[in-house]
C-alpha positions in Angstrom: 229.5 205.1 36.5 228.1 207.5 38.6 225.1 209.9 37.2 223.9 212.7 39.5 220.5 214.6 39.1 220.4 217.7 40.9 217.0 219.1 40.1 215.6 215.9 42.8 219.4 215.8 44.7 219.2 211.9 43.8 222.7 210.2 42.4 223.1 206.5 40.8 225.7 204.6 41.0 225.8 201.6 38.1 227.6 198.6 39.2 226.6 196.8 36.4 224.6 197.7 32.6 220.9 197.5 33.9 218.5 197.2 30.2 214.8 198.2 30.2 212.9 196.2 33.3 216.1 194.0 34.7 215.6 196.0 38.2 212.7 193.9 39.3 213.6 194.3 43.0 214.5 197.2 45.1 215.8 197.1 49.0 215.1 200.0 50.6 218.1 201.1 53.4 216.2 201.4 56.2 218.5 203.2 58.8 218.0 205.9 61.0 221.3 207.3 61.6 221.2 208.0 57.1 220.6 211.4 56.7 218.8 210.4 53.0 217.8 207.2 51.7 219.7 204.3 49.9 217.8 202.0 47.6 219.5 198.7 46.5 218.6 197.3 42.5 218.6 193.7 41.8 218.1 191.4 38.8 216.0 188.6 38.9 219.0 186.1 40.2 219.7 188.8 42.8 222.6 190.5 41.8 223.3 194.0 42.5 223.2 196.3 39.9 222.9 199.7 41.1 222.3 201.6 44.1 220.3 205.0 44.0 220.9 207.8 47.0 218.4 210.3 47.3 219.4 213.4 49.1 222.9 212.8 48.4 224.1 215.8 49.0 223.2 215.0 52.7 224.1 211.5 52.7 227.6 212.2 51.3 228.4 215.5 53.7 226.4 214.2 56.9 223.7 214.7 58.8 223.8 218.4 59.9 224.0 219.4 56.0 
């Protein structure tokens, strides 16, 4: 599922149901060629359960958006 919030241009993308304090670690995307920011949520045995892209509008069209 895929849940976009416009007012901050941020969109989440749930790989798998995350309940009330199971993201206890987030990996930032650090990478100079995004054009926004990518941020990775894992459980406590390190599984991925969601990724969050803020500025998504220009991470999704490109860099010169």
């Amino acid at each position: 599922m895929i849940k976009f919030d416009d007012e901050v241009d941020a969109a989440y993308i749930t790989l798998q149901h995350v309940g009330e304090g199971q993201a206890v670690r987030q990996i930032v995307v650090d990478d100079g060629r995004l054009s926004g920011e990518v941020v990775l949520d894992l459980d406590r045995a390190g599984r991925l359960l969601g990724i969050e892209l803020i500025g998504y509008r220009s991470l999704l069209e490109g860099r010169d958006a």
